[in-house]
Kinemage of the C-alpha trace (Angstrom):
@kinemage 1
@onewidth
@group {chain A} dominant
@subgroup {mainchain}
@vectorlist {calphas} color= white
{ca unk a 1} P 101.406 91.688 76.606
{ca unk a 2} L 100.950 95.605 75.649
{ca unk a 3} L 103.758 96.488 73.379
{ca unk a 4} L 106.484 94.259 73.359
{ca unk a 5} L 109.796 95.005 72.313
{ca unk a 6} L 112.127 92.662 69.989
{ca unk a 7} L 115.467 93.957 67.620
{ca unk a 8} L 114.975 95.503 64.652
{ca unk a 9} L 117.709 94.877 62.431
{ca unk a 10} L 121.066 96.458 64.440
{ca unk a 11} L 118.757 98.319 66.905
{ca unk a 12} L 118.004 96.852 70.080
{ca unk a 13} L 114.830 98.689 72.094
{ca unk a 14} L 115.996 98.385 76.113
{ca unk a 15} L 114.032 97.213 78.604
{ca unk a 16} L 112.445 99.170 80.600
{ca unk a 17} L 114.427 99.563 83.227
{ca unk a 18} L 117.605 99.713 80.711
{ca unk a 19} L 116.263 102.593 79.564
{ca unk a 20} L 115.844 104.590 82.574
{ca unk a 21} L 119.382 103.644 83.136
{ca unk a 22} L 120.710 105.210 80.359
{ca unk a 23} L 118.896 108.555 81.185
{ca unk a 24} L 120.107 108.181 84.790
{ca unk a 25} L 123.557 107.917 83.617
{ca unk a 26} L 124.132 111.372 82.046
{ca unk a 27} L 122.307 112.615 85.509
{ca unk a 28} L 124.443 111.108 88.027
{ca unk a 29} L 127.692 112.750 85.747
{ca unk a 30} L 127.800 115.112 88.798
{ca unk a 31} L 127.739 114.361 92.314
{ca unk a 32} L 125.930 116.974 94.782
{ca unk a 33} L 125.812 117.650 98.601
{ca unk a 34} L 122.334 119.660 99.679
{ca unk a 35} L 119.916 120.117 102.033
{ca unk a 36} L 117.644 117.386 102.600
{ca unk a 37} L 114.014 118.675 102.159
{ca unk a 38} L 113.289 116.482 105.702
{ca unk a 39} L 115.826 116.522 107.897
{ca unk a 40} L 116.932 119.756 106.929
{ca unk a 41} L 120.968 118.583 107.367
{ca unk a 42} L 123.445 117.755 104.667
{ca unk a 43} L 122.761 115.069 102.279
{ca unk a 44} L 124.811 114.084 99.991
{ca unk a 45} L 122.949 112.932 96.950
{ca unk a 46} L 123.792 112.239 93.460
{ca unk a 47} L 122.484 114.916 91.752
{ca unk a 48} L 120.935 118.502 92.499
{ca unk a 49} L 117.462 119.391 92.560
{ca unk a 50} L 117.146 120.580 88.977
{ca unk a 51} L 119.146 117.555 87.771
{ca unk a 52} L 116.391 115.206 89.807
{ca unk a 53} L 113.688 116.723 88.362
{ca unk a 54} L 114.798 116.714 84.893
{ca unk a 55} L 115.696 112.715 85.498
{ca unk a 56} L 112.183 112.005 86.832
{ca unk a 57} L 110.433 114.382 83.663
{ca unk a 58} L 112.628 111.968 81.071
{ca unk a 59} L 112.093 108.592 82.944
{ca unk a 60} L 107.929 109.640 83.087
{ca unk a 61} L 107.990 109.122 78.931
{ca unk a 62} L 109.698 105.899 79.505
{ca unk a 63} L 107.294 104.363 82.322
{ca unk a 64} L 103.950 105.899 79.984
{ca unk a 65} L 105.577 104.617 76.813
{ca unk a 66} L 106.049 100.700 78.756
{ca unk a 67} L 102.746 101.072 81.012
{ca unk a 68} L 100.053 102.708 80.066
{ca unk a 69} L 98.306 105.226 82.393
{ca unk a 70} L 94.123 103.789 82.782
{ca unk a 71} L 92.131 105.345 80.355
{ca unk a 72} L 89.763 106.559 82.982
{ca unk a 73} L 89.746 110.104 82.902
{ca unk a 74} L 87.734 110.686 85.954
{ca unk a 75} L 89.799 108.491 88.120
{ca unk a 76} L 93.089 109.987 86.910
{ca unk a 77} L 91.626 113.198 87.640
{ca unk a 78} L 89.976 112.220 91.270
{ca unk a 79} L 93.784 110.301 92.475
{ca unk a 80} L 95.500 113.333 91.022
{ca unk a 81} L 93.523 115.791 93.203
{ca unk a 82} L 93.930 113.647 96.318
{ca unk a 83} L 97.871 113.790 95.505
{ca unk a 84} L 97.734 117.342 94.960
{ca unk a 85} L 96.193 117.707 98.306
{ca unk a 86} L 98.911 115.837 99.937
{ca unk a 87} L 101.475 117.152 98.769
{ca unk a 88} L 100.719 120.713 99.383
{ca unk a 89} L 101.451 119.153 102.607
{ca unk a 90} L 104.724 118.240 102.108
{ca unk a 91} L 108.211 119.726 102.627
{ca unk a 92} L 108.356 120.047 98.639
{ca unk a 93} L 105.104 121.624 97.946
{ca unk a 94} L 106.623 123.828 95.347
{ca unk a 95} L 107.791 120.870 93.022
{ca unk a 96} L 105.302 119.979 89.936
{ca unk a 97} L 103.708 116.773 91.032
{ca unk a 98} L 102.336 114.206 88.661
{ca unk a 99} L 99.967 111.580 90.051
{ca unk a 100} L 99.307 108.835 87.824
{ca unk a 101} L 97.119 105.614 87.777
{ca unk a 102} L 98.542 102.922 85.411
{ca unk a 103} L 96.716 100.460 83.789
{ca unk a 104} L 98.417 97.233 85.581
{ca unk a 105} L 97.074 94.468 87.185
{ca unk a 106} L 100.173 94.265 89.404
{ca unk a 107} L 99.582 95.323 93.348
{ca unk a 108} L 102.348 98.144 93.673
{ca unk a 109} L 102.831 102.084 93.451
{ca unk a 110} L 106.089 103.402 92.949
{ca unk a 111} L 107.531 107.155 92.495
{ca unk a 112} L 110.264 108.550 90.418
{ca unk a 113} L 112.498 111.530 91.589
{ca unk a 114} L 110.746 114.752 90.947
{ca unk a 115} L 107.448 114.340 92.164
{ca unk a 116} L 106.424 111.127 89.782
{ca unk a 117} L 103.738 109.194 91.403
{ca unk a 118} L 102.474 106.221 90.301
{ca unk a 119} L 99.797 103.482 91.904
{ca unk a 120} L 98.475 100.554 89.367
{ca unk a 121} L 94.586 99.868 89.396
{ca unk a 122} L 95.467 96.583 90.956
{ca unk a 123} L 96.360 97.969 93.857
{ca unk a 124} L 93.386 100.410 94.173
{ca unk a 125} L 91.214 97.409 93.325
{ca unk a 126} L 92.100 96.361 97.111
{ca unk a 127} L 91.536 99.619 98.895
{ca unk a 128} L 88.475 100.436 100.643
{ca unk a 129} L 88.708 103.959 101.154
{ca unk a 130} L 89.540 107.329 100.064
{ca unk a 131} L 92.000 107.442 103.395
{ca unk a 132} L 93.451 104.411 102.451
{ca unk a 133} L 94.511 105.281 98.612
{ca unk a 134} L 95.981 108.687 100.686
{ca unk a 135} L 97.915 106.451 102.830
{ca unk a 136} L 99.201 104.940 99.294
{ca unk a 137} L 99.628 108.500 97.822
{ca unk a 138} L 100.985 110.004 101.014
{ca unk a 139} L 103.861 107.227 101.527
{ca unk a 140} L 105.359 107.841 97.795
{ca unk a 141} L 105.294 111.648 98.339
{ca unk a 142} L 107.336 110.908 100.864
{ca unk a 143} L 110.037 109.074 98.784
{ca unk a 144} L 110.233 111.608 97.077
{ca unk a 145} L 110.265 114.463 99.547
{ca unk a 146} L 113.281 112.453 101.247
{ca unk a 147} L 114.907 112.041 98.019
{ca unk a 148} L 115.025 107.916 98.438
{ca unk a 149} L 115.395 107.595 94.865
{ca unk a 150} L 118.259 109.844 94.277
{ca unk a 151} L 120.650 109.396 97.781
{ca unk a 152} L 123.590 107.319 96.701
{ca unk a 153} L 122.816 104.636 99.499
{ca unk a 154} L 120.088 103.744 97.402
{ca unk a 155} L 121.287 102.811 94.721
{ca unk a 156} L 123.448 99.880 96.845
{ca unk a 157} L 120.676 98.457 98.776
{ca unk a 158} L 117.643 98.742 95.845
{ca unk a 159} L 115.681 95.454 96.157
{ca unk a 160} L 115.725 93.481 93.034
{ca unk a 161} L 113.081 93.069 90.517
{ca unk a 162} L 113.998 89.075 91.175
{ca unk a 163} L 116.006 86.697 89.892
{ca unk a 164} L 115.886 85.951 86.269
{ca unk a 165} L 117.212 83.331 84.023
{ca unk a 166} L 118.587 85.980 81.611
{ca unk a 167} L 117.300 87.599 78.683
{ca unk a 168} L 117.244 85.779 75.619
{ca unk a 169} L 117.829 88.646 73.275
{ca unk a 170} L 121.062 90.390 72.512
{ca unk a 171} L 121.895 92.284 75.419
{ca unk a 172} L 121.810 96.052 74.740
{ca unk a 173} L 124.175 97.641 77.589
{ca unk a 174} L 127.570 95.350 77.535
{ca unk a 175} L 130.376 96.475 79.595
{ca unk a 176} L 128.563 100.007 79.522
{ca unk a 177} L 130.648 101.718 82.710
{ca unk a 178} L 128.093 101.760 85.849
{ca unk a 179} L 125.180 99.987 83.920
{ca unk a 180} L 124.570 98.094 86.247
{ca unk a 181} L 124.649 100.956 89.303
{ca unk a 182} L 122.269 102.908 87.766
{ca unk a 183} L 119.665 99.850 86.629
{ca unk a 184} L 120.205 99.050 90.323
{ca unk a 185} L 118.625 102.670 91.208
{ca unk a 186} L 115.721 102.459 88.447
{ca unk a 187} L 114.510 99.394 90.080
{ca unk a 188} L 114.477 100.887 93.552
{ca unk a 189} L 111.885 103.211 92.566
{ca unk a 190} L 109.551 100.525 92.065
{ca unk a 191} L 110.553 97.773 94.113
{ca unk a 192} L 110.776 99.741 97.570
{ca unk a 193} L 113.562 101.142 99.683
{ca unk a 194} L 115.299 98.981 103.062
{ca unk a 195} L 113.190 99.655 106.132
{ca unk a 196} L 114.330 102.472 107.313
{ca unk a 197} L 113.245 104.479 104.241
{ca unk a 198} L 110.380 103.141 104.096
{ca unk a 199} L 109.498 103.822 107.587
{ca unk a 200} L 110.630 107.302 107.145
{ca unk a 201} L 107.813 107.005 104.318
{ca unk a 202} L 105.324 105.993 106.314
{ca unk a 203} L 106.323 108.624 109.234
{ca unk a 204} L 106.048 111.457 106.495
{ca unk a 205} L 102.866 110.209 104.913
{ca unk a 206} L 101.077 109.916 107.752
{ca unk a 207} L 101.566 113.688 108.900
{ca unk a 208} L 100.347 115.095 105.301
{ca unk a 209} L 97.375 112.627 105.899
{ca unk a 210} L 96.879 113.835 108.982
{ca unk a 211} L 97.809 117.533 107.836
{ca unk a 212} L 95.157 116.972 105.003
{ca unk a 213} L 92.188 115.642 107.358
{ca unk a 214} L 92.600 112.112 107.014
{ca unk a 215} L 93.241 109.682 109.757
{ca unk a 216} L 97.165 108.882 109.946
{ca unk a 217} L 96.191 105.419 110.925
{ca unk a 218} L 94.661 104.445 107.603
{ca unk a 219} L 98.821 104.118 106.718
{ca unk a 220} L 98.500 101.116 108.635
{ca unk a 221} L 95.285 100.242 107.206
{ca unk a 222} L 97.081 100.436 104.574
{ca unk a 223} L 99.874 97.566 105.430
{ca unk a 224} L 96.928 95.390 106.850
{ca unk a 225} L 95.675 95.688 102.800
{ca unk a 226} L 98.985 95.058 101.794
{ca unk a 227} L 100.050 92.220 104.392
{ca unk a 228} L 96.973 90.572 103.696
{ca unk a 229} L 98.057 90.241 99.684
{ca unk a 230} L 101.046 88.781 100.854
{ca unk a 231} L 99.706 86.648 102.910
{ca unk a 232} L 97.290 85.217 100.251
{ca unk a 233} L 100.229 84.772 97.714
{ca unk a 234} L 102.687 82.662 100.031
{ca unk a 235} L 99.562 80.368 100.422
{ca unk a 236} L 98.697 80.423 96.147
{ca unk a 237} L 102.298 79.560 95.669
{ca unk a 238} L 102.834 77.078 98.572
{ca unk a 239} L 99.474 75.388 97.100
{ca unk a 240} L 101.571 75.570 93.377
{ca unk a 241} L 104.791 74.390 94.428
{ca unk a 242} L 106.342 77.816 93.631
{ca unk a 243} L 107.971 80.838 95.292
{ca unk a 244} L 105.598 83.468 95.893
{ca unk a 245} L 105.766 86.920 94.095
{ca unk a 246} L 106.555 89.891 96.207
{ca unk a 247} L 105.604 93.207 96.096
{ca unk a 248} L 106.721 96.374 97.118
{ca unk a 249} L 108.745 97.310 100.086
{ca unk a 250} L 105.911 99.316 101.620
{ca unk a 251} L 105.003 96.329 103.330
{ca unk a 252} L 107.738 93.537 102.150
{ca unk a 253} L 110.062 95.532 105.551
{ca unk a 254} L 107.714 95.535 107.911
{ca unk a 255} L 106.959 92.510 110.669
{ca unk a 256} L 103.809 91.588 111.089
{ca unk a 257} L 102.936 93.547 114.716
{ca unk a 258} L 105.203 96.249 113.800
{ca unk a 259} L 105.594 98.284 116.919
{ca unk a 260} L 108.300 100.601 114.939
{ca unk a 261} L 105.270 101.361 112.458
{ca unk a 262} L 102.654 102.460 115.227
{ca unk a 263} L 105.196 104.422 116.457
{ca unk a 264} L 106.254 106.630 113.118
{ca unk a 265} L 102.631 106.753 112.708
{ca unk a 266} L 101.426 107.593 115.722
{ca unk a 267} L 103.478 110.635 115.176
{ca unk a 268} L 101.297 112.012 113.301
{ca unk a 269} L 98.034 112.415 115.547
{ca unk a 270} L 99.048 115.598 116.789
{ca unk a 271} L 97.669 116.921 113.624
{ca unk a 272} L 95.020 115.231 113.362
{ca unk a 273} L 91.371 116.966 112.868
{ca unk a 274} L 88.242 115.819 114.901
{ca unk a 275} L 86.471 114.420 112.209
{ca unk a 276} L 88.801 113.050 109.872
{ca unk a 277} L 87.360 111.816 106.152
{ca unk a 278} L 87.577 108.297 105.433
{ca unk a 279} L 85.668 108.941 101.708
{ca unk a 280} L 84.456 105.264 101.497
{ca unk a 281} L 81.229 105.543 99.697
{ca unk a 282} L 83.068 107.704 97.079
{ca unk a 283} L 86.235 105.423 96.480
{ca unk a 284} L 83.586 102.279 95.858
{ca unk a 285} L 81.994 104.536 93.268
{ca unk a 286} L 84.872 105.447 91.621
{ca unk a 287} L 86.533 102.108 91.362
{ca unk a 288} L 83.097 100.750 89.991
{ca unk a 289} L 83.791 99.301 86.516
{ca unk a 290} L 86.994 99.229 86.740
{ca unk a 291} L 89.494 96.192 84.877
{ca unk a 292} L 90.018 93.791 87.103
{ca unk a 293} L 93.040 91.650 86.260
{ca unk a 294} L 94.440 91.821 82.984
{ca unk a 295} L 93.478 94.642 80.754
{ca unk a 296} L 92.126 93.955 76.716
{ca unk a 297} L 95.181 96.098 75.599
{ca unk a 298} L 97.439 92.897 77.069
{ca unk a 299} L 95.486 89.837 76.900
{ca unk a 300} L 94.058 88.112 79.528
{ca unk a 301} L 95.039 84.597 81.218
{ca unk a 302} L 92.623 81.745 81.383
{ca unk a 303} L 93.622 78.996 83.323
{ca unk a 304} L 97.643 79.760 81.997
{ca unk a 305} L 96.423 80.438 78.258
{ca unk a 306} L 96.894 83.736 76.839
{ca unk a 307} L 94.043 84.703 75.239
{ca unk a 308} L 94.657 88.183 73.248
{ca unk a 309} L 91.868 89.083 71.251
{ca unk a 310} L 93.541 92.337 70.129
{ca unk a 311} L 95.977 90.673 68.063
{ca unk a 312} L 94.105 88.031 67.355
{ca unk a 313} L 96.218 84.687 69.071
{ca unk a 314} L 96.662 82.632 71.955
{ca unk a 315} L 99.132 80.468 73.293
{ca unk a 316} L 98.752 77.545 76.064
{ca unk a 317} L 101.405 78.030 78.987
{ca unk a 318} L 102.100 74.980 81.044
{ca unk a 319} L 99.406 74.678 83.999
{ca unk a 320} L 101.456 74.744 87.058
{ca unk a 321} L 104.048 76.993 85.947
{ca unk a 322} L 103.782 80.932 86.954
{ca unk a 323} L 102.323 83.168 84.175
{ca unk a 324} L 103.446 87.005 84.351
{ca unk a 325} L 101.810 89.006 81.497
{ca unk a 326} L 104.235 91.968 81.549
{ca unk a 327} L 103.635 94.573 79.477
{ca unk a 328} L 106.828 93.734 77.319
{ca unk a 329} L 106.454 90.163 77.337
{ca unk a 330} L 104.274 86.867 78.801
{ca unk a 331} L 106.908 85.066 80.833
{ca unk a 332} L 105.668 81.461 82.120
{ca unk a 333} L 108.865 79.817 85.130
{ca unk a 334} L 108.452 76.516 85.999
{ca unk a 335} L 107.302 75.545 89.831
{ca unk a 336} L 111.378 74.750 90.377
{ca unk a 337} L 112.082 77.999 88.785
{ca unk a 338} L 114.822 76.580 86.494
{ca unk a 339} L 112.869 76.850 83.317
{ca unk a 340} L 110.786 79.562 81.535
{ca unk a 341} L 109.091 80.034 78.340
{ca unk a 342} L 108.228 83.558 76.949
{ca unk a 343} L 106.474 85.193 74.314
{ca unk a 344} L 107.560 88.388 72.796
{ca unk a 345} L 106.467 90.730 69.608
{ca unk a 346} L 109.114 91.451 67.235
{ca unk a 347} L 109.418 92.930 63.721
{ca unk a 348} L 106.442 93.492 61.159
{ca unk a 349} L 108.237 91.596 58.532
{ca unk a 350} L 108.290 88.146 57.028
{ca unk a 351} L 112.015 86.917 57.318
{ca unk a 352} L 112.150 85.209 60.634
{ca unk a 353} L 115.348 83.473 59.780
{ca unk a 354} L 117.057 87.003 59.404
{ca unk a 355} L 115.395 87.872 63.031
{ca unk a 356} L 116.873 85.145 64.648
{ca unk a 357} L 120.279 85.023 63.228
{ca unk a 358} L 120.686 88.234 63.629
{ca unk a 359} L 118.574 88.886 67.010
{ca unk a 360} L 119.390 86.182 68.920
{ca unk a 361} L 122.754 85.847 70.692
{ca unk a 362} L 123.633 82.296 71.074
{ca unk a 363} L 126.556 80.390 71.672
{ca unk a 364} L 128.630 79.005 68.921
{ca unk a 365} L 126.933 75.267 67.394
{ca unk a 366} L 123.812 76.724 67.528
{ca unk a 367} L 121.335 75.268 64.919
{ca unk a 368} L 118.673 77.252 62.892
{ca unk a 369} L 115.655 76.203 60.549
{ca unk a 370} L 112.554 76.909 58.763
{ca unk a 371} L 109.295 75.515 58.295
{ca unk a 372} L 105.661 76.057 59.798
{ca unk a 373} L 104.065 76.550 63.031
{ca unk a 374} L 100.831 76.069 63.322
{ca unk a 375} L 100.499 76.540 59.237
{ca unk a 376} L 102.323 79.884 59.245
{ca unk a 377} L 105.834 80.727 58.247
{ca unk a 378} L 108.628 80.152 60.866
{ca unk a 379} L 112.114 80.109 61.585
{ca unk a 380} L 113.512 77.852 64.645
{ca unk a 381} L 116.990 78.164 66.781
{ca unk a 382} L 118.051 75.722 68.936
{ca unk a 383} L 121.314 75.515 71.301
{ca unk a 384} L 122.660 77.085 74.253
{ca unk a 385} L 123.151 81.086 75.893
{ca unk a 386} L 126.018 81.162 78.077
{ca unk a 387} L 125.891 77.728 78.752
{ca unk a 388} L 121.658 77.672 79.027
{ca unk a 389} L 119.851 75.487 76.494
{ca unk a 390} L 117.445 77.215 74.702
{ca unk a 391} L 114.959 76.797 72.214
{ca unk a 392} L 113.518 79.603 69.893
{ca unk a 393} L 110.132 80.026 67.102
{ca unk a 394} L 109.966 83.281 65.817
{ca unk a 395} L 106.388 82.694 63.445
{ca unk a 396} L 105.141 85.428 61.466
{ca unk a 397} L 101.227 85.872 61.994
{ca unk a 398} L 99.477 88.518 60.808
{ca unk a 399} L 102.263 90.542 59.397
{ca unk a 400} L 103.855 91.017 62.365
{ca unk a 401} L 106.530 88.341 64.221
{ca unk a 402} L 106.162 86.862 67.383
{ca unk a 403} L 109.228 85.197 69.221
{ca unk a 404} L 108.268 82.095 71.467
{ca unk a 405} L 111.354 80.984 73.575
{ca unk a 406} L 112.217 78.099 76.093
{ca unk a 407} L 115.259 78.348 78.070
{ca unk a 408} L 116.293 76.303 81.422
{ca unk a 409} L 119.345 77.364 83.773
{ca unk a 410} L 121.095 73.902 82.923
{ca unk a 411} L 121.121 70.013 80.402
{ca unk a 412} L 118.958 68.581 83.375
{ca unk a 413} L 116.033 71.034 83.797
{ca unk a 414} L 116.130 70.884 79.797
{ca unk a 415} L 116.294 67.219 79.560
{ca unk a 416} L 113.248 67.434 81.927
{ca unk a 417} L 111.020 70.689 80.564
{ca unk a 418} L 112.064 69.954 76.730
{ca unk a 419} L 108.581 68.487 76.003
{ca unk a 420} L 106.882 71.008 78.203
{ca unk a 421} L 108.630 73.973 76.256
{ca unk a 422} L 108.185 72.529 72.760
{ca unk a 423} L 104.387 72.483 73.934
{ca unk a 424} L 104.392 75.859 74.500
{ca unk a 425} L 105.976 76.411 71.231
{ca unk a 426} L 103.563 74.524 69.766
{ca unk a 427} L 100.376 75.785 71.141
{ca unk a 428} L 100.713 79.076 69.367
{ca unk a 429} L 97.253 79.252 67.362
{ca unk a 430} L 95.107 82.082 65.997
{ca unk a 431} L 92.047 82.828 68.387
{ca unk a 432} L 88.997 80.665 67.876
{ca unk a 433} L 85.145 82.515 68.387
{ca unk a 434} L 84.951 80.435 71.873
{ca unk a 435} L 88.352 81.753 72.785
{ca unk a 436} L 87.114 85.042 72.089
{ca unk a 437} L 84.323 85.066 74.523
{ca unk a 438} L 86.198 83.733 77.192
{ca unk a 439} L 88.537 86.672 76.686
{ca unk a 440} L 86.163 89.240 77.735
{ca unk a 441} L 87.953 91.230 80.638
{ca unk a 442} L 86.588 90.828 84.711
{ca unk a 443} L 85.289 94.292 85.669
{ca unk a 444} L 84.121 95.286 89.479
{ca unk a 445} L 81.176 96.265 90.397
{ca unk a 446} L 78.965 97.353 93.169
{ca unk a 447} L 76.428 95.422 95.565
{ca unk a 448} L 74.597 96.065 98.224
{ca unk a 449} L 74.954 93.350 101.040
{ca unk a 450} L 71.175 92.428 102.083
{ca unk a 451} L 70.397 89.870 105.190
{ca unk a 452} L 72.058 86.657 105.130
{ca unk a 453} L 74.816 87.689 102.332
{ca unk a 454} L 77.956 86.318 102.912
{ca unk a 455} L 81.369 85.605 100.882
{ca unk a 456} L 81.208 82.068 99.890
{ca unk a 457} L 77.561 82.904 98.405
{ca unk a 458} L 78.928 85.721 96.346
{ca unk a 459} L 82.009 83.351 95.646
{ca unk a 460} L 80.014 80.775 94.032
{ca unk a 461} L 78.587 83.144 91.170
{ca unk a 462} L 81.857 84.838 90.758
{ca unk a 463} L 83.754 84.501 87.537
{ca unk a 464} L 87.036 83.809 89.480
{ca unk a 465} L 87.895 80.080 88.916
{ca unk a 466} L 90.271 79.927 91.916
{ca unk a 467} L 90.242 81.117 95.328
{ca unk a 468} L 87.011 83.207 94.758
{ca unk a 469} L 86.500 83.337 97.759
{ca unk a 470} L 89.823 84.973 99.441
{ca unk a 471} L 89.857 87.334 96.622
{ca unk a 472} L 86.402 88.581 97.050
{ca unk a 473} L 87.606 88.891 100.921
{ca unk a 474} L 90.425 90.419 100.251
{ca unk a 475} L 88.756 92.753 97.811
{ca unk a 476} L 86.571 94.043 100.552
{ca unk a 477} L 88.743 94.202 103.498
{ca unk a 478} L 87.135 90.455 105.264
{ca unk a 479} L 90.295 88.364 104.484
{ca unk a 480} L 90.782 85.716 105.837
{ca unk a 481} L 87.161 85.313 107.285
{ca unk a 482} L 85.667 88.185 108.055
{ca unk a 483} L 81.600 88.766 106.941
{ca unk a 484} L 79.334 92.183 105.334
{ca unk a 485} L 77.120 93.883 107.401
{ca unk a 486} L 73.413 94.076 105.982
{ca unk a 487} L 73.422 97.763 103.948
{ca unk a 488} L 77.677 97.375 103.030
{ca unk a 489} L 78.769 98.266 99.724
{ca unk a 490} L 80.791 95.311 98.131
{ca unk a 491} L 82.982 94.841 95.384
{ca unk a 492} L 82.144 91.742 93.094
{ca unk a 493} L 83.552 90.670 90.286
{ca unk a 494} L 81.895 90.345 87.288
């Protein structure tokens, strides 16, 4: 949790996504038919090029001003050149591209019309190579030379950001005229394209990888990475009794022995150079102290408690529930998915009670209250949201508020989580010294493998209380059982 967003008074801050939405609105006024930069036929896309780079320019602000770009100024600078490089490549190579690492612990990369490129250090945290973060690189470009985030088709097929219980705050774009259109086409630029686009991705990035001396195949490297993480997710949740989380479509639309995906790729050796770089002793370096998992700036997550030593509190979430510490928000969903507890920031003031009855937007019978939690001031809302019970604490702790909310889909999930999400209500304490050690944040770092190292020995020094083992694997590129060679560089975790 980085900056999260709560109403102020009659203001309510958007999402987001919301956000984008409304910038993509006044965009899309105009409907345009051009030439697509690929194919070089007709396309008929929602805006022209000067409308689609002024939409990707105002959406930038919004995605720096919700996630952060890494404050690592000499691996901004060494991603930027390799993205330059590309997409000089490219059928747009006269566009003003923007390559950006973001300071997530989420595995994705994403790009916004315009030539906005995006790739989170969780993801590089998996690669192996210089060639394989171009594979990355190279496959957005191609989004966005293709114009995936601004053809009307789109918009209608954008995979979801995932089913959600609904927001507990007033909602800020009711009955808004194509709202819900144009959130539809924000979340497609970071939740992936159907499979077509993004094997038209894969096609193009592989021929400005190839184009730039890289081997094209290192796009499939690439989706082994990638598969792999999915892979090791279906088996966390299946362990956890919960869906697994999914990723982005660079992988989520491809089959496992893709013969489609050799194919598009395979394209691309006819540029290839003799010696192609690969640029792995360089990427290890680089990625060598590195945040690994959650960042200081958003609290980290210790066995389901939030621990955030910036601001000074931490909360307990339930221990087989699924914790997502956005930047906006820490959102906990039960194993059934029918219940979730969240904690958001909200006003620097001391009148809870005003925040809630005037933040919240609950259905009529709803009860509110004051009183302590945890020996600070509080207000409390109970009742229902369309139907959904929900339970609300907005406790004022150091100036500033903090909402904690429970809400399940229906009575019975309630009548079965309402001790689990008074808990979490409950929990809310400032940070003790202990707590504050064990909030220090994971970093990688280098080793050498010497004779007779192997993954389970590194695993059992490893900070990482679960699965150590198939995350060191999958951090190098052994998953699910491969072994270093005597001499390898490895990534630990420390």
């Amino acid at each position: 949790m980085q900056r999260p967003h709560f109403r102020k008074d009659a203001d309510v801050t958007l999402p987001l996504f919301r956000r984008i939405a409304v910038i993509a609105l006044g965009a899309l006024s105009l409907t345009h038919c051009g030439q697509n930069p690929v194919s070089g036929g007709s396309d008929f896309v929602l805006m022209s090029d000067q409308q689609e780079i002024q939409l990707g320019a105002q959406a930038h602000q919004e995605v720096l001003a919700e996630y952060a770009a890494l404050d690592n100024p000499d691996l901004q600078a060494y991603v930027n050149g390799i993205g330059q490089k590309l997409a000089k490549q490219s059928q747009r190579p006269n566009l003003q591209w923007h390559f950006t690492v973001v300071d997530s612990p989420d595995v994705n990369a994403f790009a916004l019309p315009g030539g906005y490129v995006y790739i989170t250090r969780g993801l590089m945290a998996y690669l192996n190579s210089e060639a394989e973060l171009a594979g990355v690189v190279g496959h957005e470009i191609g989004h966005v030379t293709a114009r995936d985030g601004v053809r009307q088709p789109s918009a209608a097929t954008a995979a979801g950001l995932g089913a959600t219980l609904g927001s507990i705050l007033l909602p800020g774009m009711d009955n808004q005229a194509g709202a819900s259109l144009m959130q539809s086409l924000a979340q497609a630029w970071t939740a992936g394209y159907g499979r077509d686009h993004e094997l038209e991705a894969d096609r193009l990035g592989a021929q400005y990888l190839a184009k730039a001396g890289y081997n094209p195949q290192a796009m499939i490297e690439v989706i082994g990475v990638l598969k792999n993480q999915k892979l090791f997710a279906a088996e966390q949740a299946k362990r956890d009794g919960r869906q697994p989380r999914s990723y982005h479509g660079t992988f989520d639309t491809h089959p496992g022995n893709d013969a489609r995906l050799k194919q598009v790729v395979g394209e691309a050796n006819q540029y290839s150079v003799a010696t192609p770089r690969e640029g792995r002793t360089e990427y290890l370096q680089k990625m060598d102290g590195v945040v690994f998992g959650d960042s200081p700036a958003q609290g980290v997550i210790r066995n389901n408690l939030l621990l955030h030593d910036k601001l000074g509190l931490a909360i307990q979430f339930p221990p087989d529930w699924n914790v997502l510490n956005r930047p906006d928000r820490v959102e906990a969903r039960s194993p059934q998915g029918d219940a979730m507890a969240e904690l958001q920031q909200g006003p620097k003031n001391d009148q809870p009670l005003v925040t809630l009855q005037n933040g919240l937007k609950l259905d009529a019978g709803a009860r509110y209250d004051s009183g302590k939690l945890s020996g600070y001031p509080a207000a409390f809302a109970a009742g229902t949201q369309q139907g959904k019970p929900v339970v609300v604490a907005m406790v004022v702790f150091n100036g500033t508020q903090y909402m904690i909310a429970g809400m399940a889909r229906d009575k019975p999930a309630y009548d079965r989580e309402r001790a689990t999400l008074r808990g979490v209500i409950n929990s809310f304490h400032a940070i003790t010294p202990a707590e504050r050690l064990a909030a220090q944040s994971y970093v990688l770092r280098l080793v050498t493998a010497k004779p007779g190292t192997t993954m389970a020995g590194l695993a059992k020094t490893s900070p990482l209380a679960h699965d150590a083992e198939s995350q060191l694997r999958l951090l190098n590129g052994f998953y699910p059982a491969g072994e270093p060679k005597t001499g390898q560089s490895l990534k630990i975790v420390q």
